[in-house]
N, C-alpha and C positions, 0 to 999 in steps of 0.2 A: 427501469431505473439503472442507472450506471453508478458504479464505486469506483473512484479511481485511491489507488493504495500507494502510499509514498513506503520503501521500505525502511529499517533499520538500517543503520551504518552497520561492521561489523567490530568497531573501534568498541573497547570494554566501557562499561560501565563510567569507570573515575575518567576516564580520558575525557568523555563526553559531556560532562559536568563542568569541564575547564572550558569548555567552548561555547561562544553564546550561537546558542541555535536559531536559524530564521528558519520562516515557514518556506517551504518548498512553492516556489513564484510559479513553475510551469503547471504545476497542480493546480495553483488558483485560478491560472489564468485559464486554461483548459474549463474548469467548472463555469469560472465565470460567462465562457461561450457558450457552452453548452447550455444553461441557466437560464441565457439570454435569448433563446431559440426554444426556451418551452419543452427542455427534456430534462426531466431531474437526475440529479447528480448528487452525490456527496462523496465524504473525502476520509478515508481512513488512512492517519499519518500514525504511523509505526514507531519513529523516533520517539514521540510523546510518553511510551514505553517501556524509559530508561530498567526499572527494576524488574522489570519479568525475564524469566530464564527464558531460553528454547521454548522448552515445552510449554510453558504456558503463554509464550508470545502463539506458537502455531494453536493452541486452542481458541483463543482469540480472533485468530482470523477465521476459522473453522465457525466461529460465532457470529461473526459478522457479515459474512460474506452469502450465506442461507438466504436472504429477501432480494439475492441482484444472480442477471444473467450475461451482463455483460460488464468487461473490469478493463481500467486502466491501471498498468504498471510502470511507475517511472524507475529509469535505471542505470545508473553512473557505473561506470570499471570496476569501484571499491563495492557495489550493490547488488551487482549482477547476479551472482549467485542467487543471494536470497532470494533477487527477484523469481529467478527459476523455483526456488523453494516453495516460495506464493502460487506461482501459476501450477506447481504441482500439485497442492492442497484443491487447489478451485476445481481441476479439471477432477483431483478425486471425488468432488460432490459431486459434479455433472458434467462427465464428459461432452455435453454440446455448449457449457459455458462459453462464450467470447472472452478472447484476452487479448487486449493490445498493450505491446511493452516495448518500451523506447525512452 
């Protein structure tokens, strides 16, 4: 089974609230193929998030991410970090986890 993880922005909180959020298209589209081809997938979107601190955004992924071995991370200029954040938590479960991030 595959996760693929949409990350948080790093915009606070109130900022994010004034914006209407769409769901992340490449992330759908990506499951939707995969879906399609008989390999399950689900989608762990981070923005959904808005009120968790750090720490309990990274326990959450740390929770989530236990029943998969291979993850997709999407990752914009403003995201990129965190994205590195994520694929650092993953690899500390299991260093042979797969991670493709783009």
């Amino acid at each position: 089974m595959i996760l693929l993880i949409n990350p948080k922005t790093s915009k606070t909180q109130e900022v994010q609230r004034d914006f209407f959020r769409e769901p992340n298209l490449g992330i759908l589209y990506l499951a939707a193929i995969l879906e399609s081809n008989n390999i399950p997938v689900d989608i762990l979107d981070l923005e959904q998030f808005l009120d968790f601190t750090e720490l309990e955004l990274k326990d959450l992924i740390r929770e989530k991410i236990k029943d998969y071995r291979i993850f997709g991370i999407t990752s914009l200029t403003n995201t990129f970090h965190i994205a590195l954040d994520i694929a650092e938590i993953i690899k500390e479960q299991d260093r042979n986890n797969y991670i493709v991030l783009g």
